[in-house]
C-alpha positions in Angstrom: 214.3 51.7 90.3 210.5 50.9 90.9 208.5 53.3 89.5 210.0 54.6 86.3 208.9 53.8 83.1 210.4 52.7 80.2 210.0 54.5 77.0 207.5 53.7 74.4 206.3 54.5 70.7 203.0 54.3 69.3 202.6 51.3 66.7 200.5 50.9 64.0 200.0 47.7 61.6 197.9 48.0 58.8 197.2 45.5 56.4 195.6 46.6 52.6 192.3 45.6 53.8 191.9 46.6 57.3 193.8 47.4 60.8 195.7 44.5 62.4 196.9 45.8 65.5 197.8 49.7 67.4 198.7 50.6 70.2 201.7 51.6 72.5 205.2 50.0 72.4 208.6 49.3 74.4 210.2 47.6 71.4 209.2 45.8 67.7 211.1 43.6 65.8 210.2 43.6 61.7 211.5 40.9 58.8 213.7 43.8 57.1 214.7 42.5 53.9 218.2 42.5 54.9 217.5 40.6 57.9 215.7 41.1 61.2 216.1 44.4 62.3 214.7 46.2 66.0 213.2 49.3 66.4 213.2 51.3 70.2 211.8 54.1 71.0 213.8 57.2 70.0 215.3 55.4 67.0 216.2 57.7 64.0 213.7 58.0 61.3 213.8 54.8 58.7 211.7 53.8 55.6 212.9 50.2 54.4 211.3 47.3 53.1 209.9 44.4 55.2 209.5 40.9 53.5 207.2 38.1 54.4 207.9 36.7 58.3 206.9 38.0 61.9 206.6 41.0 63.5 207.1 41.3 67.2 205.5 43.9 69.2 206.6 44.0 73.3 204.3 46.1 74.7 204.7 48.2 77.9 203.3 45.7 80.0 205.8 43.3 78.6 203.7 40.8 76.7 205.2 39.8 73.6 202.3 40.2 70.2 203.4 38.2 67.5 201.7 39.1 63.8 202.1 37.2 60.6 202.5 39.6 58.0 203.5 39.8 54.0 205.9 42.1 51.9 205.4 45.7 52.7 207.1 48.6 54.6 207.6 50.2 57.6 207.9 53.9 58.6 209.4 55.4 62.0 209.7 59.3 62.6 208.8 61.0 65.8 208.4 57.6 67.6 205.9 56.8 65.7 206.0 53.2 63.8 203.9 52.4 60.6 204.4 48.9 59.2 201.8 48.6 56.2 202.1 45.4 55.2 199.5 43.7 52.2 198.3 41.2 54.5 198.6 40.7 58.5 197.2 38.7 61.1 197.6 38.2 64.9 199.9 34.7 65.8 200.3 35.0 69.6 200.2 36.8 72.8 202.3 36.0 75.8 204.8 37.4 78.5 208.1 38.5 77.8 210.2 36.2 80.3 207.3 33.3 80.0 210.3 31.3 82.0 210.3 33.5 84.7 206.9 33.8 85.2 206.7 30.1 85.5 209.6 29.6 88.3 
């Protein structure tokens, strides 16, 4: 169905010292302490622990934003997603399906 959009949630990463990245969101994948864990739009609300790894941000356009981050938390109420972290930085930027793109 061209034409209908798929839902989103605003994003915010903040590290201790400064903004890493905000914007709008289709989906965002955090290093949960327990293990990876996703987060869509319309998820229930969740406070948890994040450890050291990669989040991953698709954003509506379907580019995939990778940021390095360390030990912190993440917050998600009213499709809204916090992840304060103590330190983050932008890794990459590239389509979702980079495969498909190049066929």
């Amino acid at each position: 169905m061209a034409g209908v959009e798929k839902p989103t949630m605003a994003v915010n990463i903040v590290a201790a010292d400064r903004p890493v990245w905000s914007g709008k969101a289709r989906s965002v994948t955090i290093p949960a302490s327990e293990g990876g864990m996703g987060i869509l739009p319309n998820h229930e609300p969740v406070l948890t622990v994040i450890k050291s790894g990669t989040v991953t941000v698709v954003d509506p356009e379907g580019t995939r934003q990778s940021f390095k981050v360390d030990n912190g938390f993440i917050a998600f109420d009213s499709n809204k997603l916090t992840v304060a972290v103590d330190r983050g930085s932008v890794v990459a930027a590239e389509p979702e399906d980079s495969d498909a793109l190049a066929s």
